[in-house]
ZADREN-407570 format. One record per residue (C-alpha): x, z negated, y negated; residue number from 1. Coordinates in steps of 0.2 Angstrom, whole numbers. Example, Ala and Ser with C-alpha at 12.3 -4.5 7.8 and 13.67 -1.06 7.14 Angstrom:
REM residues 2
> u,w,v,n
> 62,-39,22,1
> 68,-36,5,2
//
This chain:
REM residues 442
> u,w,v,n
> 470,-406,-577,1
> 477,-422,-574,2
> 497,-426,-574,3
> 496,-433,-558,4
> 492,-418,-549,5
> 510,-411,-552,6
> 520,-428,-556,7
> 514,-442,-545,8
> 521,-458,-547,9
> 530,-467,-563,10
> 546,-461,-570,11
> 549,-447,-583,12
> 558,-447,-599,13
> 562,-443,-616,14
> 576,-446,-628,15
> 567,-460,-642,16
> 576,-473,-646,17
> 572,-490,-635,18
> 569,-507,-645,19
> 580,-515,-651,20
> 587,-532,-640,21
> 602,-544,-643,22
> 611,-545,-625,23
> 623,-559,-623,24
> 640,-550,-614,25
> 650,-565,-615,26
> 650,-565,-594,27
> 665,-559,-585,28
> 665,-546,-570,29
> 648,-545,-560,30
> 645,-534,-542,31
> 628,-528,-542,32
> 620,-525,-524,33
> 601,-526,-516,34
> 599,-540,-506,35
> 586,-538,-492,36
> 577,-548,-482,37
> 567,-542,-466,38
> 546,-546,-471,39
> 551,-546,-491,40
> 535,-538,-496,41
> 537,-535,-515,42
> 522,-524,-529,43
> 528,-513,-541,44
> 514,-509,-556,45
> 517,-496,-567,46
> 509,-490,-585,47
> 514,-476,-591,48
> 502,-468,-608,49
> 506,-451,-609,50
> 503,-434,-620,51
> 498,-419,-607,52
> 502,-402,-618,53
> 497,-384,-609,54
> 503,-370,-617,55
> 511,-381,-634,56
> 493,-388,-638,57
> 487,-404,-632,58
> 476,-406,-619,59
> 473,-422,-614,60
> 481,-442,-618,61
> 483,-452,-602,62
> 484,-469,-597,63
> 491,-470,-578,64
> 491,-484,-567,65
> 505,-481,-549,66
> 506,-494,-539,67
> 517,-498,-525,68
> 517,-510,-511,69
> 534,-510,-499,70
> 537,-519,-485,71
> 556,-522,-479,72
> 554,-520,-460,73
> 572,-520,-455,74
> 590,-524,-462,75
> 606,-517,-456,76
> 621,-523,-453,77
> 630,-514,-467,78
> 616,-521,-480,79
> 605,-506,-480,80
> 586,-508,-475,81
> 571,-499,-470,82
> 556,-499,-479,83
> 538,-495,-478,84
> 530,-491,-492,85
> 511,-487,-499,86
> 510,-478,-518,87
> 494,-475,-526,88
> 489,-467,-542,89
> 475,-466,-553,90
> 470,-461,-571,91
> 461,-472,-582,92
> 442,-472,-574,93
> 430,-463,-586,94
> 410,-467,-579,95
> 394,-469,-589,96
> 399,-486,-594,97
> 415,-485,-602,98
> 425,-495,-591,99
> 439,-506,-594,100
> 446,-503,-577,101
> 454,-492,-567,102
> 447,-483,-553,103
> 458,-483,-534,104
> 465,-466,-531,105
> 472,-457,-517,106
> 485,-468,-506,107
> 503,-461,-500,108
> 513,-469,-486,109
> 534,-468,-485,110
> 546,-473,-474,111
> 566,-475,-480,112
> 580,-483,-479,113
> 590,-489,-495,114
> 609,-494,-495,115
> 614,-510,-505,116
> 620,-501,-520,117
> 602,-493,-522,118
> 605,-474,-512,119
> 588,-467,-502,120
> 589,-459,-486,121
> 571,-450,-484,122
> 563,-437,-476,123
> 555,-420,-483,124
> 537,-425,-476,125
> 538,-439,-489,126
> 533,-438,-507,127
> 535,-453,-515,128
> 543,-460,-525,129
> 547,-447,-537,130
> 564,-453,-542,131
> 576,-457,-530,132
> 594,-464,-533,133
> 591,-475,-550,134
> 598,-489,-551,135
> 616,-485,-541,136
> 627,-497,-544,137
> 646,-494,-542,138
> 655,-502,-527,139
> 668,-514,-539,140
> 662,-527,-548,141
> 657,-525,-569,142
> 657,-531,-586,143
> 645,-528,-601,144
> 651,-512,-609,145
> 656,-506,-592,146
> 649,-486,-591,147
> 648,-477,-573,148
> 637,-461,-566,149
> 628,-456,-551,150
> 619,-443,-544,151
> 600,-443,-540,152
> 586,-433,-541,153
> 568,-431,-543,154
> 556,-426,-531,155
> 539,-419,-538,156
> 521,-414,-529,157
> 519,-398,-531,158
> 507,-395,-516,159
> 491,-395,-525,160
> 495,-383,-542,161
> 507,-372,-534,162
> 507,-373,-514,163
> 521,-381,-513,164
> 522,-389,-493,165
> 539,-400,-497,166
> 544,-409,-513,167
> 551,-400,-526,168
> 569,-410,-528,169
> 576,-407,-547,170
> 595,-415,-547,171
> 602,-426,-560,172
> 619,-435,-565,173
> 611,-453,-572,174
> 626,-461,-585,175
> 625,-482,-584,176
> 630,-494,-596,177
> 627,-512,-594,178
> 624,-519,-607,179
> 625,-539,-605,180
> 612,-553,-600,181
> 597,-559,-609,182
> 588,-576,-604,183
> 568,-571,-605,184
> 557,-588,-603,185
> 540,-583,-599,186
> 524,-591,-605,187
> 508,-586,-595,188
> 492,-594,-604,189
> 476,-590,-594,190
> 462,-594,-605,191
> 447,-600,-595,192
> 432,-598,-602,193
> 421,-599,-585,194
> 410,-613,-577,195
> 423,-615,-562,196
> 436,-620,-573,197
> 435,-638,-566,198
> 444,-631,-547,199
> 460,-629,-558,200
> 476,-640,-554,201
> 474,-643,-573,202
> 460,-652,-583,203
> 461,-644,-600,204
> 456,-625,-602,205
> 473,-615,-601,206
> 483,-613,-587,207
> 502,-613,-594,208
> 519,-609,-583,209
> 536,-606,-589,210
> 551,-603,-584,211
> 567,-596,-588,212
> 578,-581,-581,213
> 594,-574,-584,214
> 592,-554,-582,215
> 607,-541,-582,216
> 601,-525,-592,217
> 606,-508,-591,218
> 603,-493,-600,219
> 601,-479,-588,220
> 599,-460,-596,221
> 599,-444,-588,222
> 593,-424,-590,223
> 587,-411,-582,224
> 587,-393,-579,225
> 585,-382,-564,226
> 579,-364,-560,227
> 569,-359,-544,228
> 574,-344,-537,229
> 564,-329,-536,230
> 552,-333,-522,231
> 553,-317,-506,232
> 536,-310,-511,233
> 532,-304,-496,234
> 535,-318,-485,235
> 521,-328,-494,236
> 503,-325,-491,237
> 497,-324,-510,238
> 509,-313,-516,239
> 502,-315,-535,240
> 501,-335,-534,241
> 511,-346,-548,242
> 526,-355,-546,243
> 537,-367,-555,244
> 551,-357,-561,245
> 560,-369,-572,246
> 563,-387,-574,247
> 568,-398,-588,248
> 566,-415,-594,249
> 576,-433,-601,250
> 574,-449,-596,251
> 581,-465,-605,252
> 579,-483,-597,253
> 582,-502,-599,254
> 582,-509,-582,255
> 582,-527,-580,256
> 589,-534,-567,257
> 589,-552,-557,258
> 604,-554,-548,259
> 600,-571,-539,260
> 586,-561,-529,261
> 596,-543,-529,262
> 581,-535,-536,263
> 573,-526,-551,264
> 562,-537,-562,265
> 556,-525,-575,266
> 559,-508,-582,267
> 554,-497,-599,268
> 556,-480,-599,269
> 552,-466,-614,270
> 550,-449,-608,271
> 546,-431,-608,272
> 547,-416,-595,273
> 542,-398,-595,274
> 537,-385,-580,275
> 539,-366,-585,276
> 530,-357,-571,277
> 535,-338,-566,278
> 519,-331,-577,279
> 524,-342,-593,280
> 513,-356,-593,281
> 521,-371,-597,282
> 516,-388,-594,283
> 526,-403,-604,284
> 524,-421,-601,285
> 528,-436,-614,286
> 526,-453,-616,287
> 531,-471,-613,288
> 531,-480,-596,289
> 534,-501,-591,290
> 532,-507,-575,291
> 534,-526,-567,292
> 541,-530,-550,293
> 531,-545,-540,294
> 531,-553,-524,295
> 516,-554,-514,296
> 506,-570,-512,297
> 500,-568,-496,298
> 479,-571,-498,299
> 472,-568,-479,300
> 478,-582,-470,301
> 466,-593,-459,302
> 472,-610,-473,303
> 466,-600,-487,304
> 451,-592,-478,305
> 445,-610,-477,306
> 449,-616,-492,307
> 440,-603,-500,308
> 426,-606,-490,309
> 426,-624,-496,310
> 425,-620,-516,311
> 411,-607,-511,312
> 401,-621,-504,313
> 406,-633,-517,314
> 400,-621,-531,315
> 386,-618,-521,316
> 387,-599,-525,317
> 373,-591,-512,318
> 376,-576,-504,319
> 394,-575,-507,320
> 406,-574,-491,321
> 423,-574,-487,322
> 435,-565,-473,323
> 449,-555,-470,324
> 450,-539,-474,325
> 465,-526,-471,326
> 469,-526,-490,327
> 469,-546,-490,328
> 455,-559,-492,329
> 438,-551,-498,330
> 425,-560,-508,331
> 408,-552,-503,332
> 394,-555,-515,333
> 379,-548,-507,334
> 360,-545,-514,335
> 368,-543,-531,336
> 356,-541,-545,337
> 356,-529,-557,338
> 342,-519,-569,339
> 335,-507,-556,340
> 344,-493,-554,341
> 357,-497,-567,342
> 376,-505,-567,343
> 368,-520,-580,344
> 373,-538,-572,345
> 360,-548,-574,346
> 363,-565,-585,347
> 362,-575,-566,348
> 375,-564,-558,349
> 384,-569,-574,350
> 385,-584,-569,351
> 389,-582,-552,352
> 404,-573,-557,353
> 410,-584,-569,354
> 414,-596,-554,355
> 420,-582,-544,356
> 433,-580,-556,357
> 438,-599,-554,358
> 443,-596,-536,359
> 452,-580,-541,360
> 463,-591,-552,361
> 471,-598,-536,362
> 478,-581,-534,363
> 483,-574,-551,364
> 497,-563,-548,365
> 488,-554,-534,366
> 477,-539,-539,367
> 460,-535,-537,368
> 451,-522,-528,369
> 430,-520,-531,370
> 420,-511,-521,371
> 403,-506,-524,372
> 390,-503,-509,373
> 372,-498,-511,374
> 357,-499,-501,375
> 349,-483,-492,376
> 343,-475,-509,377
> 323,-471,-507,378
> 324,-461,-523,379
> 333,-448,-536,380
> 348,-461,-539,381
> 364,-456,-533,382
> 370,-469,-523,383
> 389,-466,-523,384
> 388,-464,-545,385
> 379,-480,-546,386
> 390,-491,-533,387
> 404,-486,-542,388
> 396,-490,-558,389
> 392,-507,-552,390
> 410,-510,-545,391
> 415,-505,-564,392
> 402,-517,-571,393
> 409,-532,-562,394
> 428,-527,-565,395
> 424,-528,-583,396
> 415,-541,-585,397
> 430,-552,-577,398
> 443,-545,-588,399
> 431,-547,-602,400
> 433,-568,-596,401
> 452,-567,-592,402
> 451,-567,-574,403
> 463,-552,-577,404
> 472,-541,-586,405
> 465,-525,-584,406
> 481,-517,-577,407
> 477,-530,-561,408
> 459,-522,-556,409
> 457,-508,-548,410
> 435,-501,-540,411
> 430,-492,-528,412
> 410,-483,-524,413
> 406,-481,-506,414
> 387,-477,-510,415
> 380,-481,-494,416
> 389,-473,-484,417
> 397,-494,-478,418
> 383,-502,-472,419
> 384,-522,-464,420
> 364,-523,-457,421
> 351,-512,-454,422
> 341,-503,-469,423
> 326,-504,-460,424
> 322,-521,-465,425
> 320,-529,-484,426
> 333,-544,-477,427
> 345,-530,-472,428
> 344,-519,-488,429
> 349,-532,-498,430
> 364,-538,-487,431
> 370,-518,-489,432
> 367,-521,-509,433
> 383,-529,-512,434
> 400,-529,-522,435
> 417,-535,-514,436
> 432,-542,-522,437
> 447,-541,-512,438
> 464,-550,-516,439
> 474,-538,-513,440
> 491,-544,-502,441
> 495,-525,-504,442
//
């Protein structure tokens, strides 16, 4: 049984020690507040590697990808601001090829408002996120070694395992302490092994930025513990069903923080939490969770559209088409060749992705979404098991080249359930037989 089904997106806890840092905590009295911008559109990407234990013994270790993509559609006078948000998680994909990669999962949409010092005002229909009120920062201004709490709470999916119809809300008291500044300079070295190396802005074969920010850190740390009520068995319609009787976990957390922009850069959390159900099952969660915060590079505009277009033609890749999609701009390789009835490239689509990946590189902090699509199947294959197969076979093969990590790329199978032409016709088939890469603007 997968974590996810009862704790959806990406923060739990447990009290191990965080790494060891030097923090400078020379400065002198900082306020801490969001700033929002109306059309800031920002990503947040989440790994959390967990241990699943049922009943004391292990059932299964996870890797867990959440991903969240907000949009800021309004600010208000006070500072507060609406958001729209879209959370989606998914377990590390298991197929018949031993993927890298990750396989989309089930989306979430949530609309709330946020205050400048980081309270949520949300709705019971709305299930995400999980933890609400961390960071809140106090309304005076700080020094490193200043310590502060706040009340927040999270708020768990419990619909599937125990019928649950709202979130299941646990409080907590979170205890603050900033603990000063560090200046992290990062170093991205891309190295580019593929043919279309040459559409780089640089001639030599890496692709190095750096630059240097100042963070503020703070260690955040809270428990947990709540009791749920005995439940009015007669008001219920399966009398004899489960239930989440108890509660408890810790979390500890270094949130680093970018004041210039009023916003999280980064965050590492270790964790544990446990579910005692009414029957005396117990579920417990533990592990280690690190997420990154981005801003979205838009993709689907009409500049790059062409663009793209142009280094398509220029790399004289055939069969390969760009548009707009409603995920961002979508690279459509169509008549792609594989062994029949398998998920093995052949060495000439290779090739062709190898230039492919060039053009990605334009666009490396946006992620990638595969989708497989088949042709009508005329035989015993399953058409939606190999599609997504295929979708695996190309995601791994451009990790395998460093077009991305493999936190970035994300498949999806549609069989042939998607079709662009007519199956009736050879010409049509192979239009249908096709693998897009989207880059994603959300």
């Amino acid at each position: 049984m997968k974590k996810t089904a009862f704790l959806l997106p990406f923060v739990f806890a447990l009290a191990l020690p965080l790494a060891a840092e030097t923090y400078d905590t020379s400065g002198g009295p900082v306020k801490f507040e969001f700033k929002y911008q109306k059309g800031d559109s920002y990503r947040i990407l989440s790994t959390v590697n967990e241990d699943v234990y049922v009943n004391m013994r292990l059932n299964h270790k996870a890797e867990i990808i959440n991903r969240i993509s907000t949009q800021v559609l309004s600010v208000n006078s006070d500072g507060s601001a609406n958001h729209k948000s879209t959370f989606m998680t998914t377990e590390k994909a298991e197929s018949a090829i031993g993927t890298g990669s990750f396989s989309w999962g089930e989306e979430y949409e949530s609309i709330f408002d946020r205050d400048k010092l980081g309270k949520y005002t949300i709705g019971d229909q709305y299930f995400m996120p999980t933890v609400r009120d961390v960071p809140i920062f106090p309304d005076y201004p700080v020094k490193p070694g200043d310590t502060w709490s706040a009340d927040g709470h999270e708020a768990h999916d419990l619909r599937q395992n125990f019928g649950l119809l709202t979130p299941y809300k646990v409080p907590f008291t979170a205890q603050y302490k900033y603990l000063g500044t560090v200046n992290r300079e990062q170093k991205k070295v891309r190295q580019m092994s593929y043919a279309a190396s040459s559409i780089s802005k640089q001639s030599n074969n890496q692709v190095v930025s750096k630059n240097s920010t100042k963070l503020h850190v703070f260690q955040v740390k809270y428990s947990m513990y709540m009791e749920t009520p005995r439940r009015d068995l007669s008001a219920i319609a399966d009398p004899y069903a489960d239930y989440p009787q108890t509660m408890m976990g810790f979390s500890n957390e270094l949130v680093y923080w970018d004041a210039e922009k009023g916003a999280i850069d980064h965050y590492t959390e270790d964790f544990r939490i446990l579910i005692e159900t009414a029957y005396g099952r117990m579920y417990e969660f533990r592990g280690t969770a690190h997420a990154e915060v981005t801003d979205f590079i838009r993709t689907s505009t009409e500049d790059n559209i062409k663009d793209v277009q142009k280094q398509i033609k220029d790399l004289g890749l055939k069969n390969v088409n760009v548009k707009k999609s409603d995920k961002g701009l979508t690279l459509s390789i169509e008549n792609i060749q594989f062994q029949p009835d398998s998920a093995i490239l052949l060495e000439s689509e290779k090739e062709k992705l190898q230039k492919i990946a060039g053009i990605l590189d334009l666009f490396p902090d946006n992620d990638l979404l595969i989708s497989g699509h088949t042709a009508k199947a005329n035989n015993n294959v399953d058409p939606q098991l190999l599609s997504a197969n295929r979708a695996h076979a190309v995601a791994d093969y451009l990790i395998s080249i460093g077009a991305r990590e493999k936190n970035q790329v994300f498949t999806q199978g549609f069989g042939d359930t998607v079709p662009i032409a007519s199956n009736s016709t050879e010409l049509g088939r192979e239009k249908n037989r096709r693998v897009e890469i989207t880059i994603m603007d959300k």
